[in-house]
DSSP file (Angstrom, degrees, kcal/mol; ACC not computed):
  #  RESIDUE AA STRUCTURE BP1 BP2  ACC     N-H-->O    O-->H-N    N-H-->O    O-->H-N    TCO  KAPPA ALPHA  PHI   PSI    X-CA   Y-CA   Z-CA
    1    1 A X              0   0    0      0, 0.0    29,-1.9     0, 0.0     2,-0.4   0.000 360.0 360.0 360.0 139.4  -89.3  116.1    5.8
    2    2 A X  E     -a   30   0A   0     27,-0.2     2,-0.9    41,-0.0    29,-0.2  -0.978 360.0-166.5-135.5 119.3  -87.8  115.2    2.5
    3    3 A X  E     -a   31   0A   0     27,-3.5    29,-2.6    -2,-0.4     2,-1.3  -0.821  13.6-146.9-112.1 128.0  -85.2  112.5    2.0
    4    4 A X  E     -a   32   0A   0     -2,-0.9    29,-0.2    27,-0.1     5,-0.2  -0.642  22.3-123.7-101.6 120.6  -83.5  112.5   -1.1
    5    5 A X        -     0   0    0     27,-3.6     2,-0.3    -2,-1.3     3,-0.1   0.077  26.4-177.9 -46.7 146.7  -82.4  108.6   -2.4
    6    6 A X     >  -     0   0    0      1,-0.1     4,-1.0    27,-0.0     3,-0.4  -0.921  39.0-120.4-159.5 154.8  -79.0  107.8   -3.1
    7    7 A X  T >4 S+     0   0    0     -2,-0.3     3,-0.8     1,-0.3     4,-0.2   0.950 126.2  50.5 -63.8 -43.1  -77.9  104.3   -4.5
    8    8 A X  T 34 S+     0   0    0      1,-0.2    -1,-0.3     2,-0.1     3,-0.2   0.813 123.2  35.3 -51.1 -47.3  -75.7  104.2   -1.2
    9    9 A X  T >> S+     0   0    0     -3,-0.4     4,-1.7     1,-0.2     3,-1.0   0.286  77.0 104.8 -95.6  12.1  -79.4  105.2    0.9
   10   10 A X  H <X S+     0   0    0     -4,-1.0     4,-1.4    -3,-0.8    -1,-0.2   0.590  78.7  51.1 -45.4 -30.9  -81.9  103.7   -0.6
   11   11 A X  H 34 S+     0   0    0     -3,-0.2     5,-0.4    -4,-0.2    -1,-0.3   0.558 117.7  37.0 -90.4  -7.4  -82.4  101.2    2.0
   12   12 A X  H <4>S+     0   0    0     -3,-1.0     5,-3.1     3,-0.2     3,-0.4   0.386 114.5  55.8 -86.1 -35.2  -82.5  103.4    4.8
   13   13 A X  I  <>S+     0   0    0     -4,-1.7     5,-1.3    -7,-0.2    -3,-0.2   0.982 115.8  37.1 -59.0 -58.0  -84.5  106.2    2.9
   14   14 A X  I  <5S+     0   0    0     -4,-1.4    -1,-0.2     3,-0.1    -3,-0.1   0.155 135.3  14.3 -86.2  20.8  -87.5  103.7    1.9
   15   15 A X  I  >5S+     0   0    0     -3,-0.4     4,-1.6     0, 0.0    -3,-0.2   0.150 129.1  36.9-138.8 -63.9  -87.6  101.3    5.7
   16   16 A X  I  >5S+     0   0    0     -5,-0.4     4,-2.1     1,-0.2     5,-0.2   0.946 115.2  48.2 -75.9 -45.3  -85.7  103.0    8.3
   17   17 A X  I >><S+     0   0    0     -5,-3.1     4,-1.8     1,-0.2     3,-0.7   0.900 104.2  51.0 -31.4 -82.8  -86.4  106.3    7.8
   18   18 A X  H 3><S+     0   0    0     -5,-1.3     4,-1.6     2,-0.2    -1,-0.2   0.681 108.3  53.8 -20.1 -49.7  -89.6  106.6    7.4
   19   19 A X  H 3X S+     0   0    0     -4,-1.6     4,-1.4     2,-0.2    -1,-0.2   0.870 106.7  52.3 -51.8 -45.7  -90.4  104.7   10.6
   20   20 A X  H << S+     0   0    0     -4,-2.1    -2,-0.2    -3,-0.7    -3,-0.2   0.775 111.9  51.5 -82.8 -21.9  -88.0  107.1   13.0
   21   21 A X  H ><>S+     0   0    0     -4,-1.8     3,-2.2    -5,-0.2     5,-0.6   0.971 106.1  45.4 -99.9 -23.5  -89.8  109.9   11.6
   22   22 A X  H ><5S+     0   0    0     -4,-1.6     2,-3.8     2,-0.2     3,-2.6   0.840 112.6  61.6 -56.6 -90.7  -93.8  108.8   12.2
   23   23 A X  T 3<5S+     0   0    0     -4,-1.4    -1,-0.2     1,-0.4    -2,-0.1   0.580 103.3  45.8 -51.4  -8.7  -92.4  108.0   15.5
   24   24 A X  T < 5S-     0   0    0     -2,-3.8    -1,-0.4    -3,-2.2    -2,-0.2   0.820 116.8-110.4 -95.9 -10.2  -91.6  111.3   15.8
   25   25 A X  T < 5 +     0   0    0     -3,-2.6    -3,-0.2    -4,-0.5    -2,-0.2   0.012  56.8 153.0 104.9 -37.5  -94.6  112.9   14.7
   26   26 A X      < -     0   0    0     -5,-0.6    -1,-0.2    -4,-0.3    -2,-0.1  -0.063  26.6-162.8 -42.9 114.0  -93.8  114.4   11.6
   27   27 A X        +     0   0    0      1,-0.1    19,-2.4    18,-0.1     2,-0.7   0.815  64.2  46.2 -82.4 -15.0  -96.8  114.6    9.7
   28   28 A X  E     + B   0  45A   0     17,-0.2     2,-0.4    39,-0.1    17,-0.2  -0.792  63.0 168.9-127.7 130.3  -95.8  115.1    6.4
   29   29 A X  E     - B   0  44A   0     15,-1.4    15,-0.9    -2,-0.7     2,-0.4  -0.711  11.1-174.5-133.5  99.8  -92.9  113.2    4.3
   30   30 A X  E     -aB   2  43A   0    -29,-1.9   -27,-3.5    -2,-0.4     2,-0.4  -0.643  11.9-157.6-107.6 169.9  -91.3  112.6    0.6
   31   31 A X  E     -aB   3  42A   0     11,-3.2    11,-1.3    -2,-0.4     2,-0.4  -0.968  15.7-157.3-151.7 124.1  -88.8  110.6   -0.9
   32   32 A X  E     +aB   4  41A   0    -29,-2.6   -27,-3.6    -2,-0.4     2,-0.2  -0.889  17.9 176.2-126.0 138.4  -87.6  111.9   -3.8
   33   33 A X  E     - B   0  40A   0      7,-2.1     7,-3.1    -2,-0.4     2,-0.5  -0.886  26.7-113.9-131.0 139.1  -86.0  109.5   -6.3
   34   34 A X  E     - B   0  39A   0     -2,-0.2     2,-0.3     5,-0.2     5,-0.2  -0.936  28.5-177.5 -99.1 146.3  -84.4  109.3  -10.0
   35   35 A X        -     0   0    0      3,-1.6     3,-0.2    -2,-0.5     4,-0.1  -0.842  63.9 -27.1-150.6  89.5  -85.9  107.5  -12.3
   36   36 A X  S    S-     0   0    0     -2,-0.3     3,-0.1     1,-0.2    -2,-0.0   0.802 131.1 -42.3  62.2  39.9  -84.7  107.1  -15.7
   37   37 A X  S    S+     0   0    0      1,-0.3     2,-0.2    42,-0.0    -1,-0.2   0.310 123.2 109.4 109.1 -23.1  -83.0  110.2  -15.4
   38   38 A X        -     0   0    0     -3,-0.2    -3,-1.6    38,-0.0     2,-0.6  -0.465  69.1-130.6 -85.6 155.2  -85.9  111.9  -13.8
   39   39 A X  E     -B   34   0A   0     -5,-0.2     2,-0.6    21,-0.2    -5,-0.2  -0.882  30.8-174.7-130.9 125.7  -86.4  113.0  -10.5
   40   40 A X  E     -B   33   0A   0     -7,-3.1    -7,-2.1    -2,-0.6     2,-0.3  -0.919  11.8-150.1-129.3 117.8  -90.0  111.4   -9.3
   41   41 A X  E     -BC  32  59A   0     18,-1.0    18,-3.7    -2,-0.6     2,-0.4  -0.808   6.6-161.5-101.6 151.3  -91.3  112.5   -5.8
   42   42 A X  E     -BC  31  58A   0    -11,-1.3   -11,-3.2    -2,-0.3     2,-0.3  -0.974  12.6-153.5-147.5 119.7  -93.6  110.2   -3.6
   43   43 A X  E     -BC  30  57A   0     14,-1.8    13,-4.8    -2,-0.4    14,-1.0  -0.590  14.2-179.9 -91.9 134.9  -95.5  111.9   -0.8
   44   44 A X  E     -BC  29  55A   0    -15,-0.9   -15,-1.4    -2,-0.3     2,-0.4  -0.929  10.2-163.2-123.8 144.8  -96.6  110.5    2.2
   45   45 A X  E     -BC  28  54A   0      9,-3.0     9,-1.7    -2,-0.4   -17,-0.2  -0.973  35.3-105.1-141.6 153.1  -98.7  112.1    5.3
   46   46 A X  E     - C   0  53A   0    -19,-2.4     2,-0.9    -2,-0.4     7,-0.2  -0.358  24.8-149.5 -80.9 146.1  -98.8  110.3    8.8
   47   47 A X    >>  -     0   0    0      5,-3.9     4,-2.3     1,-0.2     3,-0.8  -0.727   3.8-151.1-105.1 110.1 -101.7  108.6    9.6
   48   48 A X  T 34 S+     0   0    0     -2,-0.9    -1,-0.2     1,-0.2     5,-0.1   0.840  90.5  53.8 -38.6 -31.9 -102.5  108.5   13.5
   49   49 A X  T 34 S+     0   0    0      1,-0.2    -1,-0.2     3,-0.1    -2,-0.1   0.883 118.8  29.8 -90.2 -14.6 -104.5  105.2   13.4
   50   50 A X  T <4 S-     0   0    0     -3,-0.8    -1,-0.2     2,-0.2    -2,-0.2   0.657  99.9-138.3-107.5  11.3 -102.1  103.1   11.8
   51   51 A X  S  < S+     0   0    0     -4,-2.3     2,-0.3     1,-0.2    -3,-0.2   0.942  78.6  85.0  48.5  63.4  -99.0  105.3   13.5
   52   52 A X  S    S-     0   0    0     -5,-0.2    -5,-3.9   -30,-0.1     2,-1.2  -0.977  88.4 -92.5 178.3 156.5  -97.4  105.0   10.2
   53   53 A X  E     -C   46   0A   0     -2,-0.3     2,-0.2    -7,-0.2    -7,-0.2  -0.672  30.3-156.2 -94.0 127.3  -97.5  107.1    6.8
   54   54 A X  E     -C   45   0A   0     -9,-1.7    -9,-3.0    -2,-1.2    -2,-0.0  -0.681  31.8 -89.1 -82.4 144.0  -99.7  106.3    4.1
   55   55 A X  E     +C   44   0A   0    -11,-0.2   -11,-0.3    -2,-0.2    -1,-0.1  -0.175  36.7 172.7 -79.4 166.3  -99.2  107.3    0.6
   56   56 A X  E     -     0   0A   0    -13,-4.8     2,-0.3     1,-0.5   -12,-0.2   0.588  63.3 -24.0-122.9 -10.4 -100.5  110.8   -1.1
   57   57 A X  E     -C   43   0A   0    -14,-1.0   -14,-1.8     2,-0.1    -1,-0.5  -0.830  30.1-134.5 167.0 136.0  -98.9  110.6   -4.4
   58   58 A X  E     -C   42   0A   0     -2,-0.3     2,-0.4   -16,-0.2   -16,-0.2  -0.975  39.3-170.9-105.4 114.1  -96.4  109.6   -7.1
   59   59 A X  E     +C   41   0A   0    -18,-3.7   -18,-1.0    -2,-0.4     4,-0.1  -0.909  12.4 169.7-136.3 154.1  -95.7  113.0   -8.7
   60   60 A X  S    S+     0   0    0      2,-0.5   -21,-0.2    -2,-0.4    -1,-0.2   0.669  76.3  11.9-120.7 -71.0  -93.5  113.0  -12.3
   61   61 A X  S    S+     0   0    0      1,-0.3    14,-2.0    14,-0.1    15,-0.4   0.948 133.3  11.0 -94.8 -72.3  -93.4  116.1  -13.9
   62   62 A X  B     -D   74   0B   0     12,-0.2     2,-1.0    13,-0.2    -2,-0.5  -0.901  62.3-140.7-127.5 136.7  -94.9  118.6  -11.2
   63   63 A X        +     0   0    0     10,-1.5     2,-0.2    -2,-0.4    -4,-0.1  -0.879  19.7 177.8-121.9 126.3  -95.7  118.2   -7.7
   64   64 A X        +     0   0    0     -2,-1.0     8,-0.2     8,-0.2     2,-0.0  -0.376  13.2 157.5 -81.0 172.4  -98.9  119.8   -6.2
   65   65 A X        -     0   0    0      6,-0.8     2,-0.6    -2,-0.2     6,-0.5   0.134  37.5-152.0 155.2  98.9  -99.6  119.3   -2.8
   66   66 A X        +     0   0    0      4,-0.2     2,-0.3     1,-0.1     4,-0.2  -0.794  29.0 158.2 -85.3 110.4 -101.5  121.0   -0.5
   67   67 A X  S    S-     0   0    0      2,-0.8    -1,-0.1    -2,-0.6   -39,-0.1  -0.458  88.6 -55.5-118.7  38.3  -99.6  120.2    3.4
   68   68 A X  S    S+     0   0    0     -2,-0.3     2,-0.1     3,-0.0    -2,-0.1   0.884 135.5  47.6  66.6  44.9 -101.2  123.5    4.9
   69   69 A X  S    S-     0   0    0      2,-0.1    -2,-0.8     0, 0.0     0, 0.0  -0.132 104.9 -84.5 152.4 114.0 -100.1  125.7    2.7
   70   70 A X        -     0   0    0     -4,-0.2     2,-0.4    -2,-0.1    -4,-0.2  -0.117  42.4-168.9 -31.6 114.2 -100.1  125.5   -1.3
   71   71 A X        +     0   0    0     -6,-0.5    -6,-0.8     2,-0.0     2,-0.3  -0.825  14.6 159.7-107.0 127.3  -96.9  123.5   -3.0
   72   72 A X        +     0   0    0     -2,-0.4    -8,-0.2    -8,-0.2     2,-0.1  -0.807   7.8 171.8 -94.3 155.6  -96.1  123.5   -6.8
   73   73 A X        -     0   0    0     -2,-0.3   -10,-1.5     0, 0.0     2,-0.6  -0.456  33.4-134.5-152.7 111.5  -93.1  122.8   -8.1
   74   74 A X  B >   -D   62   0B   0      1,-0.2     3,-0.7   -12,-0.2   -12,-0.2  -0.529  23.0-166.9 -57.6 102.1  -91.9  122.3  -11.5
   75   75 A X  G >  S+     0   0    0    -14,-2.0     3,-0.9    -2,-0.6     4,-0.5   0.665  82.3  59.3 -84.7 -31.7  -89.6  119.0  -11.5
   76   76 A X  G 3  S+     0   0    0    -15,-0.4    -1,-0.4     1,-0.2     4,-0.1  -0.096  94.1  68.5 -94.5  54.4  -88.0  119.2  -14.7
   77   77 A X  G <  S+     0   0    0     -3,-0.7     3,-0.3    -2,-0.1    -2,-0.3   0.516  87.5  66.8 -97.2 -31.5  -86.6  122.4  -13.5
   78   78 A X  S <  S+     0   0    0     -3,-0.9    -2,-0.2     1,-0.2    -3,-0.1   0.595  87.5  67.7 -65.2 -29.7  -84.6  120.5  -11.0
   79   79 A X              0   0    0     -4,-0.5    -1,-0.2     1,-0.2    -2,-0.1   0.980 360.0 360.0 -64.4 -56.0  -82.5  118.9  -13.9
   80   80 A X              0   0    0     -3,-0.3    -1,-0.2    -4,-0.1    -2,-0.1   0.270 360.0 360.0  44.4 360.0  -81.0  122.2  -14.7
């Protein structure tokens, strides 16, 4: 799942959100943000003992991430 922030959903992206989906099960989650112009992803994966996600990463420039299956992505390609 990937939410992207907007000024209007920020408060829903970064509380509510996140809660309705670990309740759902969904094991893997970012919230992807700008930041000074930049677009800065922060990865999360659910944890079963605390039924809630813990973080995996603040990623700036490029996000790696392996989630069962190999991720790159160049992020200042997304300004474009």
């Amino acid at each position: 799942m990937a939410e992207v922030v907007s000024e209007e959903s920020r408060e829903r992206d970064r509380t509510t959100k996140p809660v309705m989906y670990s309740s759902a099960g969904i094991r893997h989650m970012w919230r992807i943000e700008q930041v000074d112009d930049r677009p800065v992803v922060y990865t999360y994966e659910l944890d079963p003992v605390v039924a809630g996600y813990v973080p995996t990463g603040i990623h700036h420039s490029r996000l790696i991430i392996d989630i069962g299956f190999p991720v790159d992505i160049d992020l200042g390609r997304l300004l474009g």
